[in-house]
RODRENVEX-576470 format. One line per field, with one value per residue (C-alpha): x, y, z; residue number from 1; residue in one letter. Coordinates in steps of 0.05 Angstrom, whole numbers. Layout:
N
xx: (X, ...)
yy: (Y, ...)
zz: (Z, ...)
i: (NUM, ...)
aa: (A, ...)
This chain:
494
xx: (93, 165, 187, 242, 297, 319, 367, 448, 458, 512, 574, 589, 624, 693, 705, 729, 798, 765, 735, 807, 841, 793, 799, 877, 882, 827, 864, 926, 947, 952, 1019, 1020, 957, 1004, 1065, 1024, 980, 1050, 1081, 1021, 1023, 1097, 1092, 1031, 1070, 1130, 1106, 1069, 1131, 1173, 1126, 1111, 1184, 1195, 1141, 1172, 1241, 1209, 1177, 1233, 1280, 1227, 1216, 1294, 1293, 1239, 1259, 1331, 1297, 1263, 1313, 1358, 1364, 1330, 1343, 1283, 1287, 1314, 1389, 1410, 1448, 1412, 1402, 1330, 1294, 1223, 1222, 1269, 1272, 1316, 1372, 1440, 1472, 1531, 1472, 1431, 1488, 1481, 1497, 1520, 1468, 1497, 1517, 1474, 1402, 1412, 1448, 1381, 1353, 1309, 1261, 1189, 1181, 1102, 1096, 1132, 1131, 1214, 1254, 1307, 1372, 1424, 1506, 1514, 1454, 1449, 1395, 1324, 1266, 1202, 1145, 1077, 1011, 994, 1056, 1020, 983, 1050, 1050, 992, 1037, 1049, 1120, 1151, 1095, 1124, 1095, 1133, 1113, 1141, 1164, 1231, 1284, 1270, 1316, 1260, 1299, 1259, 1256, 1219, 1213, 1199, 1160, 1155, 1140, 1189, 1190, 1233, 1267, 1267, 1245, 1170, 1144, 1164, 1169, 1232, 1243, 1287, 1305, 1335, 1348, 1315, 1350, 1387, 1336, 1297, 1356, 1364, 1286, 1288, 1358, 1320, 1254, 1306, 1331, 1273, 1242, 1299, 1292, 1214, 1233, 1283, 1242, 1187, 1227, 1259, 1184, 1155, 1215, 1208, 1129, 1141, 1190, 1142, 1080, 1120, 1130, 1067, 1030, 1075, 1028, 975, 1018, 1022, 948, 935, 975, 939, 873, 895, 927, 855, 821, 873, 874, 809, 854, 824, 854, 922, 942, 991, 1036, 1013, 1061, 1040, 974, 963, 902, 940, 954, 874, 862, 916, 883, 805, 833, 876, 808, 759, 807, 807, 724, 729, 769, 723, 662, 683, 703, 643, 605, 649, 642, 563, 558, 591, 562, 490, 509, 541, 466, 420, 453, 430, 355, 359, 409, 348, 298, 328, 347, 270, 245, 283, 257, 193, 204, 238, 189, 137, 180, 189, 113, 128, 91, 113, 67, 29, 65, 131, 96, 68, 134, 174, 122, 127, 202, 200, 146, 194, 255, 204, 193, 269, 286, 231, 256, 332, 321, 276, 336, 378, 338, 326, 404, 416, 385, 429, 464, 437, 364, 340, 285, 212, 156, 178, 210, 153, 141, 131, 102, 154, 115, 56, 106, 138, 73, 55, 123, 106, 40, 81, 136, 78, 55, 126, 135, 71, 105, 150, 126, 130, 138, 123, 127, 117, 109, 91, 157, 150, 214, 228, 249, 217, 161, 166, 243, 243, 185, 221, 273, 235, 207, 280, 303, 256, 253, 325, 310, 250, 309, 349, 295, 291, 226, 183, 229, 215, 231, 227, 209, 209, 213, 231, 248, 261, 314, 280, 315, 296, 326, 320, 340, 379, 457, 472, 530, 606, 648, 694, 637, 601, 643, 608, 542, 520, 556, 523, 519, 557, 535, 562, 591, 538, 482, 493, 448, 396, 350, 367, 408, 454, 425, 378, 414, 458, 381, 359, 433, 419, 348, 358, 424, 370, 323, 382, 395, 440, 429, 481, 483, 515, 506, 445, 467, 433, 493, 442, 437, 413, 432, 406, 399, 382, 356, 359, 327, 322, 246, 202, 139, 83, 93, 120)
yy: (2509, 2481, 2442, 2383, 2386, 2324, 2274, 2282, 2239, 2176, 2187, 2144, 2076, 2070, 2005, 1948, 1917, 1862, 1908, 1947, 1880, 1865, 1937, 1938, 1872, 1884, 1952, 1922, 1891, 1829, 1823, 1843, 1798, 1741, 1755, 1768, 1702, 1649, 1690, 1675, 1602, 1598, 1625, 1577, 1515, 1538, 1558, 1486, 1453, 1488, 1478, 1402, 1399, 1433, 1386, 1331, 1355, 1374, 1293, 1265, 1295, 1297, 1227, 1205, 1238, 1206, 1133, 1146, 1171, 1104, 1063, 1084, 1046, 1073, 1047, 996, 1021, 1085, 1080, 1080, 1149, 1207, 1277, 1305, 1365, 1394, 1413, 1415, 1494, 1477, 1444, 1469, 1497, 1449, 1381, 1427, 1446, 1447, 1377, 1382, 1370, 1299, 1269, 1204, 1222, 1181, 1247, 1277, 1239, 1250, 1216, 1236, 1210, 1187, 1192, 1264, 1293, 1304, 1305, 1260, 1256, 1207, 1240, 1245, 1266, 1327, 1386, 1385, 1377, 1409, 1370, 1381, 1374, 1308, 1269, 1239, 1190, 1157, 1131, 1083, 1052, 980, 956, 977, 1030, 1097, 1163, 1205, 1286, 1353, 1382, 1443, 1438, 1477, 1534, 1534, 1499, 1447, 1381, 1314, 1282, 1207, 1185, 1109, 1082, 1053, 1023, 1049, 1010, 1057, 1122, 1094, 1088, 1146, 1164, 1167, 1221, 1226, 1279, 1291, 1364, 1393, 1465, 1434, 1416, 1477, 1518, 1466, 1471, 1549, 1554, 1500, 1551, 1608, 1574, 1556, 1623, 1648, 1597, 1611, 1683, 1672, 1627, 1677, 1730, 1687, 1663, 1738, 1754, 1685, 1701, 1765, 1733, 1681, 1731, 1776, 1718, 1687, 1756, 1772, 1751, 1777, 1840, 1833, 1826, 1892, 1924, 1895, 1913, 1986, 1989, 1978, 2020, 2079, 2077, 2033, 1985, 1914, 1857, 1861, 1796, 1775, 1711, 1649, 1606, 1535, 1509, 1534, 1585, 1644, 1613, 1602, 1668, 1692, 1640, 1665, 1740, 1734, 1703, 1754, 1801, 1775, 1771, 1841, 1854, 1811, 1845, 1904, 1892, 1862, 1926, 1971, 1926, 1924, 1997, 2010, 1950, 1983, 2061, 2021, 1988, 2049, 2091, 2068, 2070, 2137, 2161, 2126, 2166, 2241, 2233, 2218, 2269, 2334, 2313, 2324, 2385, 2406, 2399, 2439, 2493, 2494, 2501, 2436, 2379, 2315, 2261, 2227, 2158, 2193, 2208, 2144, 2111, 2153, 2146, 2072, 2079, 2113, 2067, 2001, 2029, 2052, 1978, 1959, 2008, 1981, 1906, 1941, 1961, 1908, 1858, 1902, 1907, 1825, 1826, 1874, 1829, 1789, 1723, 1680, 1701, 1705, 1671, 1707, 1710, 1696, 1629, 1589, 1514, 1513, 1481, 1475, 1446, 1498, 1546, 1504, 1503, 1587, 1598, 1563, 1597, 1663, 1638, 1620, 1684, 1700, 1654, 1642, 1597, 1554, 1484, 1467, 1400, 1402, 1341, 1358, 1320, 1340, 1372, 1416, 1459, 1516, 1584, 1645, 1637, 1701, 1695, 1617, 1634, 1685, 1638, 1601, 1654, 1672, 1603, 1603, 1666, 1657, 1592, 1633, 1679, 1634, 1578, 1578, 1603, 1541, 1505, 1468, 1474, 1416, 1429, 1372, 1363, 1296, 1282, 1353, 1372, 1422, 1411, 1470, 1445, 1494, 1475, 1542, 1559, 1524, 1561, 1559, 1520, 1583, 1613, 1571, 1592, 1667, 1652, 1664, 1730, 1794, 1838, 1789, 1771, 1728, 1775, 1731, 1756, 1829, 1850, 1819, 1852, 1835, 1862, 1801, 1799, 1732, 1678, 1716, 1719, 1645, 1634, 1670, 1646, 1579, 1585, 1622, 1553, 1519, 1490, 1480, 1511, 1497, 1513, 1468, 1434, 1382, 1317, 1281, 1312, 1360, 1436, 1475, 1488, 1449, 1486, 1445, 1460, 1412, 1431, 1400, 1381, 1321, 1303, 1321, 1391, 1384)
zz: (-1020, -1008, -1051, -1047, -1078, -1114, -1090, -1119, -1178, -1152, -1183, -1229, -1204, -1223, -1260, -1227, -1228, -1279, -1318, -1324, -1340, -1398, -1416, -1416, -1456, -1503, -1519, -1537, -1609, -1632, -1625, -1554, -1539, -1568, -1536, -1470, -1475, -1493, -1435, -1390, -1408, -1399, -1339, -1315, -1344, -1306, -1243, -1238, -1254, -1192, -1146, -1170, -1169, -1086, -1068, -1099, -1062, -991, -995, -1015, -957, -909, -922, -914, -850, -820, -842, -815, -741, -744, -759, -703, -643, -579, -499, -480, -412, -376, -357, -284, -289, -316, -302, -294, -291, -287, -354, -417, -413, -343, -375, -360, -425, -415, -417, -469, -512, -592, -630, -698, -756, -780, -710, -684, -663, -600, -588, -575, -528, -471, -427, -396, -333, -317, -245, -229, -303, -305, -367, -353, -404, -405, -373, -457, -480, -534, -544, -503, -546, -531, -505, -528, -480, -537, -517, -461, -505, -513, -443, -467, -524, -527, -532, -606, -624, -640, -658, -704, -709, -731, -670, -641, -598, -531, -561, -622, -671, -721, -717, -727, -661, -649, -579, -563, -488, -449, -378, -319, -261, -205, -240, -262, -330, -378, -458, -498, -547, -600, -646, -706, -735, -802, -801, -861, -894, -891, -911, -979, -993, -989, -1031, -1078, -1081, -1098, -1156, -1182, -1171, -1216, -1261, -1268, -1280, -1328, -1362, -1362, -1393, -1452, -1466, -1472, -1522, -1559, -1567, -1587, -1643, -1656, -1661, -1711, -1752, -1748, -1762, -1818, -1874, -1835, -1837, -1908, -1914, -1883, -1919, -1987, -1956, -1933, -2005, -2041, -1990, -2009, -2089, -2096, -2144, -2132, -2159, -2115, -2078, -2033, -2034, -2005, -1966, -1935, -1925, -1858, -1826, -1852, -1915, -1917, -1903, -1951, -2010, -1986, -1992, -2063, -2085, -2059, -2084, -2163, -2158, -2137, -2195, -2241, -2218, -2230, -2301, -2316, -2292, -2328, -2395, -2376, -2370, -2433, -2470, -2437, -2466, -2537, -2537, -2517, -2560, -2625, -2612, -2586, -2637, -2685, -2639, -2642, -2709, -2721, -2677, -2707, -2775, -2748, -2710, -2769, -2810, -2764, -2758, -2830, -2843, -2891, -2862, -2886, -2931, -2897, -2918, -2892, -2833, -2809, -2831, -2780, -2733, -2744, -2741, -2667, -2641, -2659, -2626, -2573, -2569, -2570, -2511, -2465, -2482, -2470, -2409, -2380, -2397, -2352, -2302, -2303, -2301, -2246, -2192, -2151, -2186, -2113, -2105, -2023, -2002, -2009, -2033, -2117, -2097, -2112, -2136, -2212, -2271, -2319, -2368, -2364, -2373, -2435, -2466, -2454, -2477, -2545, -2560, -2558, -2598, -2650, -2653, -2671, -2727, -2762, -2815, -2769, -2744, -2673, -2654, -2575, -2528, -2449, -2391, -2314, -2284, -2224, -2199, -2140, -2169, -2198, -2244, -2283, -2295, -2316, -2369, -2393, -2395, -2441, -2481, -2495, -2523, -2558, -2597, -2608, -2637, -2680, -2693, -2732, -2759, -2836, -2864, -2857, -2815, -2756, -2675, -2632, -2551, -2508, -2428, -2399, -2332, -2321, -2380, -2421, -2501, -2557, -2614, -2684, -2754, -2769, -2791, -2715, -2682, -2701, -2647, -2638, -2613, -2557, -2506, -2515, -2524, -2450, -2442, -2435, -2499, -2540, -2609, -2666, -2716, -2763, -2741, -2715, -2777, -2737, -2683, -2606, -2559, -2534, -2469, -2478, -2464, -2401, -2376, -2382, -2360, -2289, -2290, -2289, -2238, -2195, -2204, -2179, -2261, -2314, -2383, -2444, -2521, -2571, -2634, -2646, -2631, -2690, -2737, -2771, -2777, -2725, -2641, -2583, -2523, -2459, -2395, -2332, -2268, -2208, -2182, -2189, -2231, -2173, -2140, -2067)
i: (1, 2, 3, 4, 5, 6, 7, 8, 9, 10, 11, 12, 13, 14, 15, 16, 17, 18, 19, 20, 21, 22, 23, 24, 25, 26, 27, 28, 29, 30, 31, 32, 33, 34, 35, 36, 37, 38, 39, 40, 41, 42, 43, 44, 45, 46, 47, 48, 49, 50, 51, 52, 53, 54, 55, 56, 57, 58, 59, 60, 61, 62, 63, 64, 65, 66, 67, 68, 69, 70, 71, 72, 73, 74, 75, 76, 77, 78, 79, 80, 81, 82, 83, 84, 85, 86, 87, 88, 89, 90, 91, 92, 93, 94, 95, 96, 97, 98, 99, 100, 101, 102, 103, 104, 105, 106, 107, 108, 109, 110, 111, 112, 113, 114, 115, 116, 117, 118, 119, 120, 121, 122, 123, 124, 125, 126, 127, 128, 129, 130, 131, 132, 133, 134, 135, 136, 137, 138, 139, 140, 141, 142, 143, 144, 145, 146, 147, 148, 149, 150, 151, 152, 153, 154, 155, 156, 157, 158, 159, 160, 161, 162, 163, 164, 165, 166, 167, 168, 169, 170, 171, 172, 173, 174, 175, 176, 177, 178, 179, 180, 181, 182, 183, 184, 185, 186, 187, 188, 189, 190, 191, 192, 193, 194, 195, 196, 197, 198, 199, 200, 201, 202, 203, 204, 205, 206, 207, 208, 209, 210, 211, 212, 213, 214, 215, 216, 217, 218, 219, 220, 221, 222, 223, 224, 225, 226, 227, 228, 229, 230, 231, 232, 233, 234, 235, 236, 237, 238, 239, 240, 241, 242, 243, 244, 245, 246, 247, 248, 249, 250, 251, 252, 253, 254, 255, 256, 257, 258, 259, 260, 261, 262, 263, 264, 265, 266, 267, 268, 269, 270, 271, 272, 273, 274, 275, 276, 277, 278, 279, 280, 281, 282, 283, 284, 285, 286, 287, 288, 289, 290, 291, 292, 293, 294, 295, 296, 297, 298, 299, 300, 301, 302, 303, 304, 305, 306, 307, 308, 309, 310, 311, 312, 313, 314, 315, 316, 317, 318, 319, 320, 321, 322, 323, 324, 325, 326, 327, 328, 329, 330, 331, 332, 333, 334, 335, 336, 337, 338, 339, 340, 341, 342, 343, 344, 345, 346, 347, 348, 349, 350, 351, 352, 353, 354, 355, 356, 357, 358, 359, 360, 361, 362, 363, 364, 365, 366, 367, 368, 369, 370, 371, 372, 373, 374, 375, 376, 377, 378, 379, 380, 381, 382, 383, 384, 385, 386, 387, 388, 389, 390, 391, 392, 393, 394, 395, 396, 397, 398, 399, 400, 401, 402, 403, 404, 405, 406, 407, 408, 409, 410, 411, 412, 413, 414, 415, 416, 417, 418, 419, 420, 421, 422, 423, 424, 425, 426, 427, 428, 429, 430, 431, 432, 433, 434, 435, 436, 437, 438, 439, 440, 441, 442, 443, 444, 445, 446, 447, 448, 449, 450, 451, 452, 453, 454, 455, 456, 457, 458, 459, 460, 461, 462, 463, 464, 465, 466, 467, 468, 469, 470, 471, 472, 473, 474, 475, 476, 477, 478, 479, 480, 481, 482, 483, 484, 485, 486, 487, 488, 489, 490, 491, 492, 493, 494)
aa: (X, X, X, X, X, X, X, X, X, X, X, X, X, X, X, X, X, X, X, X, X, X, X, X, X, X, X, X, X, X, X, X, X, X, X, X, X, X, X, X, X, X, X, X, X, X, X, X, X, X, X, X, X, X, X, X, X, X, X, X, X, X, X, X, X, X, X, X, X, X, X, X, X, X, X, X, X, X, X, X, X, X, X, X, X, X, X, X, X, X, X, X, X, X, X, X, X, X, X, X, X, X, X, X, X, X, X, X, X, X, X, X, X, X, X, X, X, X, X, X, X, X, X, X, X, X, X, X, X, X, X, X, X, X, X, X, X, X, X, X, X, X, X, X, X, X, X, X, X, X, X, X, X, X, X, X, X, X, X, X, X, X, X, X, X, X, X, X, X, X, X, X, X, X, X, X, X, X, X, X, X, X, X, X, X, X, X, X, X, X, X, X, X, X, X, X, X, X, X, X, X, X, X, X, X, X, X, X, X, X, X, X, X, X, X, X, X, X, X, X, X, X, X, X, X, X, X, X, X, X, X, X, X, X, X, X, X, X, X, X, X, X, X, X, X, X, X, X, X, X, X, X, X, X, X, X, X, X, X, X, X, X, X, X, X, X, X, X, X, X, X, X, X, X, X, X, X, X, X, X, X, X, X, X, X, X, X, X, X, X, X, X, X, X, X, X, X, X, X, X, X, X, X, X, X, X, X, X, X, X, X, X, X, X, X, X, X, X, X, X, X, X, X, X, X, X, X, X, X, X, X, X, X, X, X, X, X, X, X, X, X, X, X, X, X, X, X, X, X, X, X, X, X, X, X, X, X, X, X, X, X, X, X, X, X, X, X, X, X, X, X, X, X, X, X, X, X, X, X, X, X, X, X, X, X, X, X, X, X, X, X, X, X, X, X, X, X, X, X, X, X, X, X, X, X, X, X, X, X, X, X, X, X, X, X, X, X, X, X, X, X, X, X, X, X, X, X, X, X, X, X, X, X, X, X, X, X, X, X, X, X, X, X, X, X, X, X, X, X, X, X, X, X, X, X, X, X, X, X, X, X, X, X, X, X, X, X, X, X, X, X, X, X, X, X, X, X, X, X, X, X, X, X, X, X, X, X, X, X, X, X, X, X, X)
């Protein structure tokens, strides 16, 4: 069975002369596309100006032509003595000869005879003039109606002809037609388009070199810029910035760069102090941990087991710092996430004070001879529920943290500001400025257990709720801190 053999593949179209244009100009820099664009719109500007300006000429001239053909004086009636002939083309060189340009128009007269169709011209008549099939309708004029039209001589020279009826004594009606010569002004209007056309060129040419000035200066920060940005790509050293001059869209750009640039900078800091405050922080508990675990092995090796009170101590020992690595970790994992939380499916609407009053049966548990003095209303707020209790939980086991033994804590939520207020040593004013950062602790209370990562998680926890948290003094005067939390939300959950 034959078979058929498939059809040749098209070649492939070439692109089109648009297509190439956008090619070419897309291809080009942004120098070139601004020296290219100010020369285009020079150029546009330009050529609209000559040609409003010929127009302006060519009417003007035109114009002063025409009202100097009408206000010449033309014969009412056909003289006595002229010469005729059947048609202007018949005119004897020395009756046809050339008139000068500025002589009388009355020079270049002739006269259309009704009855036999001559062209009659007085003994001093001037050029012929050509006579178009349309004339006719002059013969119907009424005494002092002219017709004025672009018209030639008969040896094809321009000219604007005027046509006005006029009667005849023995010759019949007939048309007089008089002429006046535009070679002159032709020959100014096409001098006048060559100067402009020079001028446009000229024009042209100084705007493509004084864009291509005005783009190098112009794109000099942005110059600058790159370079900055190639310069951080290359050796990865953030923080460089470039100057800023003005308050214009590259000076923005300049300002929105220098700043991007320092965050850059910041950021990375703060992860290089975070890892090292992190491996500063894990190291202890493991250190604790290995040290703890080679006794043991050592001790099996040894075939001499340790008491058992020496046993269950260290066993005791590696379950607590156990304990403190899982907290450890699960605070850096709470700080890893992103400082703006995205929308999904933990943004939720939540009970502040339900989470107020879980938060204090777990600080109880904590402090079995503190006294909590709790006073909640109804506040509702949109954020994360697990990170805003834990929030909580966190101010207040760092007011547990610090309470004397048998001291009290006062909780209290009004109008959505969350206050935990503690009765402890309080916090030195040196020192407030640190509180919220990660890892730091006051060099008061580094004997006690915690990692320093508490407060920089209710700090990001309530910036994710869209709050405000801050740490300061009580404001009755007494001992202890006062740590408030405001977040926005209402008393009935929307």
């Amino acid at each position: 069975m034959s078979t058929v053999p498939p059809p040749p593949l098209a070649p492939p179209r070439a692109p089109g002369r648009r297509a190439r244009a956008v090619h070419w100009y897309r291809s080009r820099s942004l120098r070139g596309r601004l020296t290219f664009l100010s020369a285009a719109a020079v150029a546009v500007a330009i050529a609209m100006s000559a040609l409003a300006c010929w127009f302006i000429v060519e009417r003007q001239l035109y114009g002063q032509v025409r009202t100097e053909l009408l206000d010449a004086p033309v014969p009412h009636a056909v003289p006595g003595v002229v010469y005729c002939a059947n048609s202007p083309q018949e005119v004897p060189t020395a009756q046809g000869g050339s008139s000068s340009e500025g002589s009388n128009p009355l020079r270049d007269l002739q006269f259309v005879l009704a009855n036999t169709g001559q062209v009659c011209f007085p003994v001093r008549a001037g050029r012929a003039i050509a006579i178009k099939p349309s004339d006719a309708q002059a013969y119907h004029l009424k005494p002092g109606q002219t017709i004025v039209r672009d018209g030639y001589y008969a040896n094809g020279d321009p000219a604007i002809v005027r046509i006005s009826a006029v009667p005849g004594r023995n010759l019949g009606p007939a048309i007089a037609m008089v002429a006046t010569p535009t070679k002159s002004v032709e020959d100014s209007l096409q001098g006048l388009a060559v100067l402009l056309g020079a001028v446009s060129l000229g024009g042209i040419l100084l705007a493509a070199v004084a864009g291509r000035l005005v783009a190098h200066s112009s794109l000099k920060p942005v110059d600058q810029l790159t370079d900055a940005v190639e310069h951080i790509a290359r050796t990865e050293e953030v923080g460089t910035t470039i100057p800023v001059h003005g308050d214009d869209e590259i000076a923005r750009l300049s300002t929105s760069f220098n700043s991007m640039s320092t965050a850059l900078a910041n950021s990375r800091e703060r992860q290089t102090r975070l890892i090292a405050d992190a491996g500063h922080e894990l190291r202890t508990p493991l250190t604790s941990l290995r040290t703890n675990v080679d006794l043991l092995i050592r001790s099996n090796d040894t075939g001499r087991p340790l008491p058992a009170a020496t046993k269950t101590k260290l066993l005791g020992n590696m379950k607590a710092q156990m304990q403190e690595l899982t907290v450890l970790i699960g605070d850096l994992l709470q700080l890893s996430r992103p400082d703006t939380p995205k929308a999904g499916p933990n943004l939720t609407v939540v009970a502040l004070h339900e989470i107020a009053g879980r938060a204090v049966e777990r600080a109880k548990l904590r402090g079995p001879g503190l006294v909590f003095e709790v006073s909640t209303e109804p506040w509702y707020a949109h954020g994360d529920a697990a990170g805003l209790e834990r929030a909580v939980i966190n101010l207040l086991d760092n007011a547990v943290k610090y309470s004397p033994p048998g001291g009290t804590i006062d909780v209290r939520l009004h109008q959505g500001v969350l206050t935990v207020r503690d009765h402890g040593p309080g916090i030195p004013p040196d020192e407030l400025q640190y509180v919220f950062d990660r890892f730091w602790r006051s060099p008061s209370s580094r004997q006690l257990p915690g990692s320093g990562l508490g407060l920089s998680i209710v700090a990001q926890s309530v910036r994710e709720a869209g709050g405000e948290v801050t740490l300061g003094p009580a404001g009755d005067g007494g001992p202890g801190a006062l740590a408030t939390v405001r977040l926005p939300g209402g008393p009935a959950p929307e």
